[in-house]
PDBQT receptor file of N, H, CA, C and O in Angstrom, charges set to zero:
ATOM      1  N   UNK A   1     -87.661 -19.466 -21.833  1.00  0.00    +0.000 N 
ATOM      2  CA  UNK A   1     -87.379 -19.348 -23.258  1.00  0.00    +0.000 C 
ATOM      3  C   UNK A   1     -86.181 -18.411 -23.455  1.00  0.00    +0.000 C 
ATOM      4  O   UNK A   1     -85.962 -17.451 -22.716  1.00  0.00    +0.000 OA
ATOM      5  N   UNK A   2     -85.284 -18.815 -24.692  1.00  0.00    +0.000 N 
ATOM      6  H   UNK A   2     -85.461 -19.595 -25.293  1.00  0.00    +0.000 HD
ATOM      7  CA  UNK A   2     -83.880 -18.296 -24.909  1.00  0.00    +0.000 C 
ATOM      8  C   UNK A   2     -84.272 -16.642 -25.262  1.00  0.00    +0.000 C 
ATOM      9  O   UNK A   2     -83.583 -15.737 -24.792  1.00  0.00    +0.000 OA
ATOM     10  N   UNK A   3     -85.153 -16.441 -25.915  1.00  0.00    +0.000 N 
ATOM     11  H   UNK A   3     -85.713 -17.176 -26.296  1.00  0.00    +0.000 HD
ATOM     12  CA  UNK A   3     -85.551 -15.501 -26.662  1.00  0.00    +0.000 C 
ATOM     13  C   UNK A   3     -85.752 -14.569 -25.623  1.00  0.00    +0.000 C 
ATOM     14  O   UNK A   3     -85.101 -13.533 -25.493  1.00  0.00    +0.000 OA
ATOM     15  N   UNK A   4     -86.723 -14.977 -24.833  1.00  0.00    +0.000 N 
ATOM     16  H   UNK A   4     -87.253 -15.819 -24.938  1.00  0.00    +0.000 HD
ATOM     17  CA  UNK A   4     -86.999 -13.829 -23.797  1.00  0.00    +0.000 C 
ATOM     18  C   UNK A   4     -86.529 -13.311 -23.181  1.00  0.00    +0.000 C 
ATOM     19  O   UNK A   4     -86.871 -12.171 -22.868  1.00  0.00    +0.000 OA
ATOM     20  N   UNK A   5     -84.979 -14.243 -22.473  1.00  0.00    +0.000 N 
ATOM     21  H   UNK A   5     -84.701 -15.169 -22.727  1.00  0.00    +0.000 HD
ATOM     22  CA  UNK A   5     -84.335 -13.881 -21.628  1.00  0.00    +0.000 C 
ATOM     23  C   UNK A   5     -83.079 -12.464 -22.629  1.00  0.00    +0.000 C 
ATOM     24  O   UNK A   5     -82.612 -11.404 -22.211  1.00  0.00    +0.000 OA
ATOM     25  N   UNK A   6     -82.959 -13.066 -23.814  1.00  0.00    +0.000 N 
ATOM     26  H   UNK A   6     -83.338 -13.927 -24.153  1.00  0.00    +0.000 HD
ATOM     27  CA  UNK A   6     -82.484 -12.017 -24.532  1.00  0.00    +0.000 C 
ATOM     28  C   UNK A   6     -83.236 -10.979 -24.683  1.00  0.00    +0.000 C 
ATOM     29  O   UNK A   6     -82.669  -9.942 -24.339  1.00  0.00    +0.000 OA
ATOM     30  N   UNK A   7     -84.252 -10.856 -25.049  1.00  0.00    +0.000 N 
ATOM     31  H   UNK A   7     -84.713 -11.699 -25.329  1.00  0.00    +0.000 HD
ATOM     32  CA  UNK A   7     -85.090  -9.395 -25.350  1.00  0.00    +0.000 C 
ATOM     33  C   UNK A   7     -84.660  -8.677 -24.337  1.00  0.00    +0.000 C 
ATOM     34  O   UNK A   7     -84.081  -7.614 -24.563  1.00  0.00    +0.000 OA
ATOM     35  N   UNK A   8     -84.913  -9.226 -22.756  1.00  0.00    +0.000 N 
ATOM     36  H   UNK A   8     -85.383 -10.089 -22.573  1.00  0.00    +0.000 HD
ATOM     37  CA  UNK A   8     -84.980  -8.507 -22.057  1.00  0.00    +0.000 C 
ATOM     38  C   UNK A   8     -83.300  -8.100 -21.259  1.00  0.00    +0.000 C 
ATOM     39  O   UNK A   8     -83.112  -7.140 -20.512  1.00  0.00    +0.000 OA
ATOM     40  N   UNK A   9     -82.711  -8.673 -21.496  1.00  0.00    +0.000 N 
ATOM     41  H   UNK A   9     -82.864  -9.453 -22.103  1.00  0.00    +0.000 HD
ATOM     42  CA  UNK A   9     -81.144  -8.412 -20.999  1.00  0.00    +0.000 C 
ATOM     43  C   UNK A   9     -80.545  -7.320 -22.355  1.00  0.00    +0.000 C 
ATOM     44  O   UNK A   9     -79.567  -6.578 -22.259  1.00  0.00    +0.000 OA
ATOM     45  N   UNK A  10     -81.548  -7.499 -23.743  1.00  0.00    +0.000 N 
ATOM     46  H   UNK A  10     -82.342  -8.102 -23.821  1.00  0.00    +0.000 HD
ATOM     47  CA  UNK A  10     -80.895  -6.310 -24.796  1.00  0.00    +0.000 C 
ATOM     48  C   UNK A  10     -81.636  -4.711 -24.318  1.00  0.00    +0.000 C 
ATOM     49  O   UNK A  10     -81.229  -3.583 -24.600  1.00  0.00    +0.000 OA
ATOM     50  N   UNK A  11     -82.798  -5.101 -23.541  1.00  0.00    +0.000 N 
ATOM     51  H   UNK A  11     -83.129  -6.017 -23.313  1.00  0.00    +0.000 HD
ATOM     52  CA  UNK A  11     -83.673  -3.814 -23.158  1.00  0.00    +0.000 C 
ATOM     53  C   UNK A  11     -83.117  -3.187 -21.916  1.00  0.00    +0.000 C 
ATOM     54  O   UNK A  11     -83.317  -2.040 -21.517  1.00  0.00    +0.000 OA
ATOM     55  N   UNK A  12     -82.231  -4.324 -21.257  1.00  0.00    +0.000 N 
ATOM     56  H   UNK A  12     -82.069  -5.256 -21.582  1.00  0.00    +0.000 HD
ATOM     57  CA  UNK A  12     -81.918  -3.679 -19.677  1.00  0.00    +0.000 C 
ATOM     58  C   UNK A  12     -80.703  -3.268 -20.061  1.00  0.00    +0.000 C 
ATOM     59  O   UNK A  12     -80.367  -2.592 -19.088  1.00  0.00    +0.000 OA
ATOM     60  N   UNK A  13     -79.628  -3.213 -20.990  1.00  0.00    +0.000 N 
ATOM     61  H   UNK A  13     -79.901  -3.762 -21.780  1.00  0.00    +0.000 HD
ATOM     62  CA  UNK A  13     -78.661  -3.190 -20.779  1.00  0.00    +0.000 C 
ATOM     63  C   UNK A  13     -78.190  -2.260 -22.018  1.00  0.00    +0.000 C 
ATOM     64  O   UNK A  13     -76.999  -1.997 -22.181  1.00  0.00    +0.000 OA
ATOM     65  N   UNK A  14     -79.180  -1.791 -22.859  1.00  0.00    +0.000 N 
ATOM     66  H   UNK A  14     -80.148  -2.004 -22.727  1.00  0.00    +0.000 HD
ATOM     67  CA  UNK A  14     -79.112  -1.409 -24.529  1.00  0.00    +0.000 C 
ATOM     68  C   UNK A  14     -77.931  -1.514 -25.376  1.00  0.00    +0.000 C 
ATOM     69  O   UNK A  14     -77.271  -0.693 -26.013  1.00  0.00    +0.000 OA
ATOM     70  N   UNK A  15     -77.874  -2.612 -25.215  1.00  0.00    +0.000 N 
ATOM     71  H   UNK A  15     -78.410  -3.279 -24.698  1.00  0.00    +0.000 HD
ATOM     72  CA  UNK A  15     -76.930  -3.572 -26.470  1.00  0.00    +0.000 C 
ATOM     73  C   UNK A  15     -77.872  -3.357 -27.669  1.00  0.00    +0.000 C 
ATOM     74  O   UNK A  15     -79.071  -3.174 -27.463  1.00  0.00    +0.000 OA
ATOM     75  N   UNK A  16     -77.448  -3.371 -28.713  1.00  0.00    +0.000 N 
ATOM     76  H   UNK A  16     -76.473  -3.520 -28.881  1.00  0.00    +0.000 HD
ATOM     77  CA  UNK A  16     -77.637  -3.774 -30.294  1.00  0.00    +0.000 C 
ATOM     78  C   UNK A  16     -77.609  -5.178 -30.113  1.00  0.00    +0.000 C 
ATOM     79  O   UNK A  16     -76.791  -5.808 -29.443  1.00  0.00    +0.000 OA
ATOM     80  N   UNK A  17     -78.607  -5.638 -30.788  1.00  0.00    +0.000 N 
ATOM     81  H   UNK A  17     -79.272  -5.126 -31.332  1.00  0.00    +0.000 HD
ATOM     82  CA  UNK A  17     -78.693  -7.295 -31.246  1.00  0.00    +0.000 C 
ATOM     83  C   UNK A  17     -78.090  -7.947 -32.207  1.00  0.00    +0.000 C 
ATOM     84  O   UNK A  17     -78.313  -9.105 -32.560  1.00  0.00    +0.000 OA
ATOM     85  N   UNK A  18     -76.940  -6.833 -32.848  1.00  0.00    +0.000 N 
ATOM     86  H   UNK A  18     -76.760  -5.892 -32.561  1.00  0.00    +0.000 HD
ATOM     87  CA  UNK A  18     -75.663  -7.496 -33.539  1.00  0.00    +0.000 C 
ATOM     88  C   UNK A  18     -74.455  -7.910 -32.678  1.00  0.00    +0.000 C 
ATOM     89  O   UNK A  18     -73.775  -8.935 -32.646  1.00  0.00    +0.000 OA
ATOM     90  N   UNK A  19     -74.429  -6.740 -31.984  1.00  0.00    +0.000 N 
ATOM     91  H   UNK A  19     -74.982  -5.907 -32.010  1.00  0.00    +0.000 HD
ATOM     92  CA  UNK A  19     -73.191  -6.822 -30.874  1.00  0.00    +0.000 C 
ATOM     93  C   UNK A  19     -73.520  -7.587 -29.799  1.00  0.00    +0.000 C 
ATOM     94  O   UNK A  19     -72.567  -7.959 -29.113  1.00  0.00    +0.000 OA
ATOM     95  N   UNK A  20     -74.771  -7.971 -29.417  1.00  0.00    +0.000 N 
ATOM     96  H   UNK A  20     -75.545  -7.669 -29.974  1.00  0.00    +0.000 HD
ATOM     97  CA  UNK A  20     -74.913  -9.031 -28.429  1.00  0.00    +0.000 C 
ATOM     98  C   UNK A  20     -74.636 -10.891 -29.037  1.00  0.00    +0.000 C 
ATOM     99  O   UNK A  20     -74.300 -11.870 -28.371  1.00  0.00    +0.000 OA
ATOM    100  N   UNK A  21     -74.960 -10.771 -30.576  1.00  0.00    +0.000 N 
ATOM    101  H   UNK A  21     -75.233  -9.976 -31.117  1.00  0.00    +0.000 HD
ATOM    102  CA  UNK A  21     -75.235 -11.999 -31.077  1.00  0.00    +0.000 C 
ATOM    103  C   UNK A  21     -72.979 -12.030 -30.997  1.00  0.00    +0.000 C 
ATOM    104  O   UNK A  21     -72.171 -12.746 -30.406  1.00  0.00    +0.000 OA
ATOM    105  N   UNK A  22     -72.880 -11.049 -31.776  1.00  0.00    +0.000 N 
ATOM    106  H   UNK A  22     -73.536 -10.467 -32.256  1.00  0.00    +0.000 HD
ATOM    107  CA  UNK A  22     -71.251 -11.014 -31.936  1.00  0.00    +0.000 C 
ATOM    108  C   UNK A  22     -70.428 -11.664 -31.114  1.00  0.00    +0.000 C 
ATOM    109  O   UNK A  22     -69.594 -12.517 -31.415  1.00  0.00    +0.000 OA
ATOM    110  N   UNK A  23     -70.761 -11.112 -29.777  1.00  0.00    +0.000 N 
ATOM    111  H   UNK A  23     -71.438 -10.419 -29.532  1.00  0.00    +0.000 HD
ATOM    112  CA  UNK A  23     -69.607 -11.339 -28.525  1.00  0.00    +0.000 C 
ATOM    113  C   UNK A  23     -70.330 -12.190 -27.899  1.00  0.00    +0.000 C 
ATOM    114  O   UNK A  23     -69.528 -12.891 -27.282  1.00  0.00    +0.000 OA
ATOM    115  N   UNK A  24     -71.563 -12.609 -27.653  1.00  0.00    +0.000 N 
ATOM    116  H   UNK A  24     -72.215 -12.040 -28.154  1.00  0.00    +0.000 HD
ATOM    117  CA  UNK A  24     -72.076 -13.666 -27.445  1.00  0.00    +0.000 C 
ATOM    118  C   UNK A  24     -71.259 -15.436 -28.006  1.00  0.00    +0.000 C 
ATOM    119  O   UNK A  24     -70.650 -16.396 -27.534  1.00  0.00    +0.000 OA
ATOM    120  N   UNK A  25     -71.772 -14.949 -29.200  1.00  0.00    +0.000 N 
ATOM    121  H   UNK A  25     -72.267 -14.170 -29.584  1.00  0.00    +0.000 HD
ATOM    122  CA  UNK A  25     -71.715 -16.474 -30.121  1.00  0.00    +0.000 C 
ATOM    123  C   UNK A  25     -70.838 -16.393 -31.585  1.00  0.00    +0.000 C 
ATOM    124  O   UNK A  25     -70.812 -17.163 -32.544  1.00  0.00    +0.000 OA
ATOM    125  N   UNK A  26     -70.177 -15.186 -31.331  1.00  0.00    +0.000 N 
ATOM    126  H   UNK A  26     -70.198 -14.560 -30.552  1.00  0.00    +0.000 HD
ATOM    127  CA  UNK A  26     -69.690 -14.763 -32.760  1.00  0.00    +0.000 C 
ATOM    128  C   UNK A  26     -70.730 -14.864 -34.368  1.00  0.00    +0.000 C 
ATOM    129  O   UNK A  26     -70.442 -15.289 -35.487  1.00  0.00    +0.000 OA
ATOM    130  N   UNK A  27     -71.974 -14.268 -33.811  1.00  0.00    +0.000 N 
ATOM    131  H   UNK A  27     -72.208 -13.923 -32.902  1.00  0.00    +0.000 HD
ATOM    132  CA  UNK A  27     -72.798 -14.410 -34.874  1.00  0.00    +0.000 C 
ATOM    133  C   UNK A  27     -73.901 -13.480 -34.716  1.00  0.00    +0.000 C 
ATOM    134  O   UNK A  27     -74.882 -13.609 -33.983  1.00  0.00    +0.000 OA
ATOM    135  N   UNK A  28     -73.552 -12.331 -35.659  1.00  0.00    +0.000 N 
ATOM    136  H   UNK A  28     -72.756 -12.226 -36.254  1.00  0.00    +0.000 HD
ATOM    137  CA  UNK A  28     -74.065 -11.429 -35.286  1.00  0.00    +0.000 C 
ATOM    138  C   UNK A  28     -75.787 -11.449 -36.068  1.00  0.00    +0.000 C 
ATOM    139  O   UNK A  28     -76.529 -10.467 -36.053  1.00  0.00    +0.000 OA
ATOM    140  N   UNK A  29     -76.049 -12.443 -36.540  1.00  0.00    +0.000 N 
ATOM    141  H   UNK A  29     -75.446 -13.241 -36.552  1.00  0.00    +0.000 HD
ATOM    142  CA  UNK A  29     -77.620 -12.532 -37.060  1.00  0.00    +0.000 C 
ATOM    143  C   UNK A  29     -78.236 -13.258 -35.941  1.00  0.00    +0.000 C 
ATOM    144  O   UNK A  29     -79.465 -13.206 -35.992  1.00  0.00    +0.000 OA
ATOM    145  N   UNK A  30     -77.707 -13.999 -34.826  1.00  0.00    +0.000 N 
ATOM    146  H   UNK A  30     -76.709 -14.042 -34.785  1.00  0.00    +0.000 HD
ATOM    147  CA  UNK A  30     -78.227 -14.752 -33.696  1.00  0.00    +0.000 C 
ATOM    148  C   UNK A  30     -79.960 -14.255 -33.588  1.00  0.00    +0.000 C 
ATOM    149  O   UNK A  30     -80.867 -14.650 -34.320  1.00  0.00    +0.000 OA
ATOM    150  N   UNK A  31     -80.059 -13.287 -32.449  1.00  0.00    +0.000 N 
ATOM    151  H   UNK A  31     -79.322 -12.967 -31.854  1.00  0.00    +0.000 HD
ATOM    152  CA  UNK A  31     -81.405 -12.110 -32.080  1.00  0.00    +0.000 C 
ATOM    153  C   UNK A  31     -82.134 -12.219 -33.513  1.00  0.00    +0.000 C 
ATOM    154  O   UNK A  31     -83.310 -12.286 -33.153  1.00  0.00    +0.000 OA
ATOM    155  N   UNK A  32     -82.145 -12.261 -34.519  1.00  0.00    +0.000 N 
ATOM    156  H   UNK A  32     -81.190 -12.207 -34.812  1.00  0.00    +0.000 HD
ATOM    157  CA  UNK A  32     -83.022 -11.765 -35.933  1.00  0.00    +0.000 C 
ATOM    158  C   UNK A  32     -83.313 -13.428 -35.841  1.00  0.00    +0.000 C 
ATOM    159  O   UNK A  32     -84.361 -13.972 -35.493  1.00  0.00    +0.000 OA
ATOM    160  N   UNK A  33     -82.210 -13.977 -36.212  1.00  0.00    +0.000 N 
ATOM    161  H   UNK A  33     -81.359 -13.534 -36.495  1.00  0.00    +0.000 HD
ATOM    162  CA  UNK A  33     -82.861 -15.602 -36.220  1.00  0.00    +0.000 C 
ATOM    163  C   UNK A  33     -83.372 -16.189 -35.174  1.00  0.00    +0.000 C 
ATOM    164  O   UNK A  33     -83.949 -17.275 -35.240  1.00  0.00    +0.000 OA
ATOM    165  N   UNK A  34     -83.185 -15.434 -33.965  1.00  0.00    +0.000 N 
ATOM    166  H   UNK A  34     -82.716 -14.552 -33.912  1.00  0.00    +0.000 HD
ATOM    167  CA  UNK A  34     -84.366 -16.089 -32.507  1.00  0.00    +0.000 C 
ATOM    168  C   UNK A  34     -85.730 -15.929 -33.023  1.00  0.00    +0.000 C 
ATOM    169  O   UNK A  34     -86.600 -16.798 -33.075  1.00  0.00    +0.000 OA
ATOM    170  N   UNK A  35     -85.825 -14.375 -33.498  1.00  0.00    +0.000 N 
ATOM    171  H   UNK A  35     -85.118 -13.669 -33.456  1.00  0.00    +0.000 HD
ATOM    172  CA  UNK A  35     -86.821 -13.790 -33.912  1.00  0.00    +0.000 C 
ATOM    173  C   UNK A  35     -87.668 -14.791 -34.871  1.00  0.00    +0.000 C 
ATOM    174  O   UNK A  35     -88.850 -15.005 -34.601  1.00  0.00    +0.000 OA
ATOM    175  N   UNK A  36     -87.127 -15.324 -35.853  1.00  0.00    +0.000 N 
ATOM    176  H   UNK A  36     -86.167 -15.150 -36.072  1.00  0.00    +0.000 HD
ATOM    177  CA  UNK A  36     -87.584 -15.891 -36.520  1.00  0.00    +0.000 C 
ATOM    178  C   UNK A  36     -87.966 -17.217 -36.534  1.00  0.00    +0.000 C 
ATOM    179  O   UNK A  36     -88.345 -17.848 -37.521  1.00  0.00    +0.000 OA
ATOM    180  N   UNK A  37     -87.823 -17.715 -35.116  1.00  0.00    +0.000 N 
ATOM    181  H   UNK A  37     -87.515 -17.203 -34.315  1.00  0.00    +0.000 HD
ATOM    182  CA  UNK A  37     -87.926 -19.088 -35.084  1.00  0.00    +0.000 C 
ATOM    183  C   UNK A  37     -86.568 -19.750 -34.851  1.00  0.00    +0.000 C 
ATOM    184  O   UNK A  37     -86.571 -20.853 -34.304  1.00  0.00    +0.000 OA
ATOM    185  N   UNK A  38     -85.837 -19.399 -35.077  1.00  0.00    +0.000 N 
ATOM    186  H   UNK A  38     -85.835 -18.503 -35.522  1.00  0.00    +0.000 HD
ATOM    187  CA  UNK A  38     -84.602 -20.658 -34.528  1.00  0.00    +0.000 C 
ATOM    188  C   UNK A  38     -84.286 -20.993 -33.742  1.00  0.00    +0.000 C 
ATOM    189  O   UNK A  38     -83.461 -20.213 -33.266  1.00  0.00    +0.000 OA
ATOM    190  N   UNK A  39     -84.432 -21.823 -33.167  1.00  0.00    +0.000 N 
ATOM    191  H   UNK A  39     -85.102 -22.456 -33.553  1.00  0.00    +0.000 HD
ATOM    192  CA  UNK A  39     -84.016 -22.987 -31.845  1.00  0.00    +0.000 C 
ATOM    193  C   UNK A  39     -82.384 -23.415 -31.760  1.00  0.00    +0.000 C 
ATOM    194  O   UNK A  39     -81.842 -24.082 -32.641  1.00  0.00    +0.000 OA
ATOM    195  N   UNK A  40     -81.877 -23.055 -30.878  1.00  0.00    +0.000 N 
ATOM    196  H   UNK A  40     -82.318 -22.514 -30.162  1.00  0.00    +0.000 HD
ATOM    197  CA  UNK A  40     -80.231 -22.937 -30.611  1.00  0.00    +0.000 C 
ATOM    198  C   UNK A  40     -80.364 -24.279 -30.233  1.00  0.00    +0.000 C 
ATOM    199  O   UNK A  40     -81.443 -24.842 -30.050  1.00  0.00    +0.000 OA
ATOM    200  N   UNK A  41     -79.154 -24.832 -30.107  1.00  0.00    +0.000 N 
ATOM    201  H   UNK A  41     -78.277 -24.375 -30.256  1.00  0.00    +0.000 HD
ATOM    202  CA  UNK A  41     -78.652 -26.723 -29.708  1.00  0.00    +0.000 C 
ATOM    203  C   UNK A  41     -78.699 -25.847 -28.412  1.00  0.00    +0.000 C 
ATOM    204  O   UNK A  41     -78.935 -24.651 -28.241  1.00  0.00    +0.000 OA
ATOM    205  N   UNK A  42     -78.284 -27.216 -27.272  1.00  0.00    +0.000 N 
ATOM    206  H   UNK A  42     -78.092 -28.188 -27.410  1.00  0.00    +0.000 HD
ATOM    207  CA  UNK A  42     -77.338 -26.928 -26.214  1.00  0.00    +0.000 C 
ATOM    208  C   UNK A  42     -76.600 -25.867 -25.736  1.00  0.00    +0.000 C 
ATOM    209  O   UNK A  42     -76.881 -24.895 -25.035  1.00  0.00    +0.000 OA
ATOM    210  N   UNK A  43     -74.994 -26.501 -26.585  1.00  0.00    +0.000 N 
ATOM    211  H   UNK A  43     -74.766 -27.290 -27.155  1.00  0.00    +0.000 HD
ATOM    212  CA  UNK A  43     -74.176 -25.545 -26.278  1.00  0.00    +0.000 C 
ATOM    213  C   UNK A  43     -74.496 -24.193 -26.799  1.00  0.00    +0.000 C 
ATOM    214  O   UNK A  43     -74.146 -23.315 -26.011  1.00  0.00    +0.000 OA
ATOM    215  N   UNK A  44     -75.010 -23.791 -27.799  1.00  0.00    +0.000 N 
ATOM    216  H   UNK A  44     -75.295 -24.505 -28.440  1.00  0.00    +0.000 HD
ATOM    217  CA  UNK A  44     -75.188 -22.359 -27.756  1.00  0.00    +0.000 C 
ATOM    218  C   UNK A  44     -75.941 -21.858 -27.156  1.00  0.00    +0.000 C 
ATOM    219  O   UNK A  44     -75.474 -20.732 -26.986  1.00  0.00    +0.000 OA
ATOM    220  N   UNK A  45     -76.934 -21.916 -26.636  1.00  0.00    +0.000 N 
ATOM    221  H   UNK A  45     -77.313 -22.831 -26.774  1.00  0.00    +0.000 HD
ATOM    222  CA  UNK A  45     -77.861 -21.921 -25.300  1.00  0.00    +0.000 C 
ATOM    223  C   UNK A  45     -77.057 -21.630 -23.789  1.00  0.00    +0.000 C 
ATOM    224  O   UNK A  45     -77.324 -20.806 -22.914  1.00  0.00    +0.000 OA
ATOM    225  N   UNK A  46     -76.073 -22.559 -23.859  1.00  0.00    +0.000 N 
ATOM    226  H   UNK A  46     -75.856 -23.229 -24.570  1.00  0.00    +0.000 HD
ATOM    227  CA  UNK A  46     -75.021 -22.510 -22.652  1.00  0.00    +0.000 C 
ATOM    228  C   UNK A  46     -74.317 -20.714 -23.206  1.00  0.00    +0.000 C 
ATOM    229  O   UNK A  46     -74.550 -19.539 -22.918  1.00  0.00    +0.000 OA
ATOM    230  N   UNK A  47     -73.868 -21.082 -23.649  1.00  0.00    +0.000 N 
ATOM    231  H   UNK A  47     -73.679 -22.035 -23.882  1.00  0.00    +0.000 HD
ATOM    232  CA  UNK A  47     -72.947 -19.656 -24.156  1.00  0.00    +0.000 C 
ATOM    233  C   UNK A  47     -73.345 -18.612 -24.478  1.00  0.00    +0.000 C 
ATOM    234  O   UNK A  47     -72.543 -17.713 -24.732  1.00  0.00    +0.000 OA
ATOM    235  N   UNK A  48     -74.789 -18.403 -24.571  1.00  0.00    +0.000 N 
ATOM    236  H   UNK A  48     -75.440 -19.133 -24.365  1.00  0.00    +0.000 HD
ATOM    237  CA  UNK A  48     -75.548 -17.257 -24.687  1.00  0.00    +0.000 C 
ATOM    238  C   UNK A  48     -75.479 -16.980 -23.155  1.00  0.00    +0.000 C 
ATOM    239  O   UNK A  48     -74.982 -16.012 -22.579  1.00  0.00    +0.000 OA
ATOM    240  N   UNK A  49     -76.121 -18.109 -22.627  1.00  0.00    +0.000 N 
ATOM    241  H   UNK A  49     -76.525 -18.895 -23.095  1.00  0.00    +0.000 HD
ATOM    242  CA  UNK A  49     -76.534 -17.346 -21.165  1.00  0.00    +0.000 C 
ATOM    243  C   UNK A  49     -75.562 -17.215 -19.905  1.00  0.00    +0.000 C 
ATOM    244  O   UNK A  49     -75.804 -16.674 -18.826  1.00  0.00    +0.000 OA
ATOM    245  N   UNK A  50     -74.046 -18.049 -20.459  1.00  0.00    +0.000 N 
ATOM    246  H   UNK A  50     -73.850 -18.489 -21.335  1.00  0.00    +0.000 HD
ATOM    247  CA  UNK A  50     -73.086 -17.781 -20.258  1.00  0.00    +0.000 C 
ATOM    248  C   UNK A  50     -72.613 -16.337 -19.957  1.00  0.00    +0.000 C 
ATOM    249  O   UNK A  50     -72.033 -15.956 -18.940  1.00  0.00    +0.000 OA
ATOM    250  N   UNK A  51     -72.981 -15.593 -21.061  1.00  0.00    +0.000 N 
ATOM    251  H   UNK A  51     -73.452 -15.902 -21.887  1.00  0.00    +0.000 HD
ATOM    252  CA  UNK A  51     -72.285 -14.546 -21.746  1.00  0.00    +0.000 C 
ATOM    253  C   UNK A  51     -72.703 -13.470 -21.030  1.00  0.00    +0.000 C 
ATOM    254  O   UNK A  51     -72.008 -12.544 -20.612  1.00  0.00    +0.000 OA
ATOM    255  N   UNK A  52     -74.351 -13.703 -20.861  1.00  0.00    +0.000 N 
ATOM    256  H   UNK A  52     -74.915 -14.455 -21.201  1.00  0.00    +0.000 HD
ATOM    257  CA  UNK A  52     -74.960 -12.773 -19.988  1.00  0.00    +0.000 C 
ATOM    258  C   UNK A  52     -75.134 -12.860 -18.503  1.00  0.00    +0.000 C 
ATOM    259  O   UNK A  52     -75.848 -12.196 -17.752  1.00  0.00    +0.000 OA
ATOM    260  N   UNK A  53     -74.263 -13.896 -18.257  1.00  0.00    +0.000 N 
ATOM    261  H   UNK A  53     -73.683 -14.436 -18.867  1.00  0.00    +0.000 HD
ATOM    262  CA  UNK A  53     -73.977 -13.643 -16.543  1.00  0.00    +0.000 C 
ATOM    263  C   UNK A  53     -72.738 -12.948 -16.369  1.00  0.00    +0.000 C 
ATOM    264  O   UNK A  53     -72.440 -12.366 -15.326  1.00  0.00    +0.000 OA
ATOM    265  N   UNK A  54     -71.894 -13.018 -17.560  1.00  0.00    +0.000 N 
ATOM    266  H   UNK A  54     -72.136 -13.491 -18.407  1.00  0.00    +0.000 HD
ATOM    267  CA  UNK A  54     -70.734 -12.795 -17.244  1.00  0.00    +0.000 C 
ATOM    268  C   UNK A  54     -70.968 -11.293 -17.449  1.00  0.00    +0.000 C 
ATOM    269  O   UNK A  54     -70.696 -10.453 -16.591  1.00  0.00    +0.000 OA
ATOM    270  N   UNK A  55     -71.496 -11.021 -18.655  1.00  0.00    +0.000 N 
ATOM    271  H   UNK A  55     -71.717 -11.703 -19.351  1.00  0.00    +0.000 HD
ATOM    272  CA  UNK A  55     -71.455  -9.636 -18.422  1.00  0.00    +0.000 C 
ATOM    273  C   UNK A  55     -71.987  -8.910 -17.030  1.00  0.00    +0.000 C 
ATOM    274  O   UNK A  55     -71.446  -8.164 -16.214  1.00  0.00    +0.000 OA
ATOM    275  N   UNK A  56     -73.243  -9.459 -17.148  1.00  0.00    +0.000 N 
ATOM    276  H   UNK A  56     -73.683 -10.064 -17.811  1.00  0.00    +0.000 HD
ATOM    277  CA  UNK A  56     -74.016  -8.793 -15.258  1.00  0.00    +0.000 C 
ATOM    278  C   UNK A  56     -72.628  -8.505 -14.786  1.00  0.00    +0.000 C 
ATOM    279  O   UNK A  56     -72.133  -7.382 -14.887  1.00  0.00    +0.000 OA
ATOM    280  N   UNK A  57     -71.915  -9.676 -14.197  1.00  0.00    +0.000 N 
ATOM    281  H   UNK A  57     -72.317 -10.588 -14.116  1.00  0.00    +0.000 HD
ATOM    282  CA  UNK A  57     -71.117  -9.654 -12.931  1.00  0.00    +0.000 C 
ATOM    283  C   UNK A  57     -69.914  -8.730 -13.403  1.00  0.00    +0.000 C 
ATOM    284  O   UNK A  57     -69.118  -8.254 -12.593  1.00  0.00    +0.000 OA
ATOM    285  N   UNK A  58     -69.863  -8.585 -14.308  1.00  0.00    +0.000 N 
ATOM    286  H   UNK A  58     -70.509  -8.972 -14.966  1.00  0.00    +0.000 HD
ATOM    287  CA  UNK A  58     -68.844  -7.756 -15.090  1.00  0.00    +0.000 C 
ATOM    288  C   UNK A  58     -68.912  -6.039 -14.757  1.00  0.00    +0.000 C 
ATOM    289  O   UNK A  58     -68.005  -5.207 -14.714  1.00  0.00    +0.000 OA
ATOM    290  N   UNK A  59     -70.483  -5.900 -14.535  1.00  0.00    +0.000 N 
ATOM    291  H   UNK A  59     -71.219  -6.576 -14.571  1.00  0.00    +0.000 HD
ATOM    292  CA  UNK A  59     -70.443  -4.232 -14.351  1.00  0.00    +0.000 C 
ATOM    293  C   UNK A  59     -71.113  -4.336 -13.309  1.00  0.00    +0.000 C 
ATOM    294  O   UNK A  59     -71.745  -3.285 -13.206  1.00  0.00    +0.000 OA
ATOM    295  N   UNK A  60     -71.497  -5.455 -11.903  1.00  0.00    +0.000 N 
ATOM    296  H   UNK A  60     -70.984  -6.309 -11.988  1.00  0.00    +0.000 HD
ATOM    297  CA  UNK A  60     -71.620  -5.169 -10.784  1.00  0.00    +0.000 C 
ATOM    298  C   UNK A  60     -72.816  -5.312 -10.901  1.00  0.00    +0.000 C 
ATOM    299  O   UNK A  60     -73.346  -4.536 -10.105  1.00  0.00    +0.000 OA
ATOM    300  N   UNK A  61     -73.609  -5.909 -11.487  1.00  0.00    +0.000 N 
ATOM    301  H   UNK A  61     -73.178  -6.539 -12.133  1.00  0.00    +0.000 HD
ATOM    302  CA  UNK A  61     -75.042  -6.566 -10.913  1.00  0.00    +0.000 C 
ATOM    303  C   UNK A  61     -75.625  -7.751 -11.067  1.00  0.00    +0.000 C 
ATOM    304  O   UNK A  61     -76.705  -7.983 -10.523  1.00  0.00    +0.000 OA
TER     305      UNK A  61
């Protein structure tokens, strides 16, 4: 699940869930509307989890 993998990459890494939705997907209500039920298409799904590999590999883990 999209959600989870976010909770827990905003807990390991302590991002704000504006600034993750921001530079993620350019949408910084993303995280509040997971929260609430919203189901991403595809591609934003791709580009979320995109975002968070890139970051990992970005600071070496």
């Amino acid at each position: 699940m999209l959600l989870r993998a976010v909770e827990k990459f905003l807990r390991e890494y302590s991002i704000p869930a504006t600034r993750f939705g921001r530079e993620s997907v350019r949408d910084p209500r993303l995280v509040f509307d997971l929260r609430r039920g919203r189901e991403p298409g595809d591609r934003m799904r791709r580009r979320v989890e995109h975002f968070m590999n890139t970051y990992r590999r970005s600071i070496g883990q």
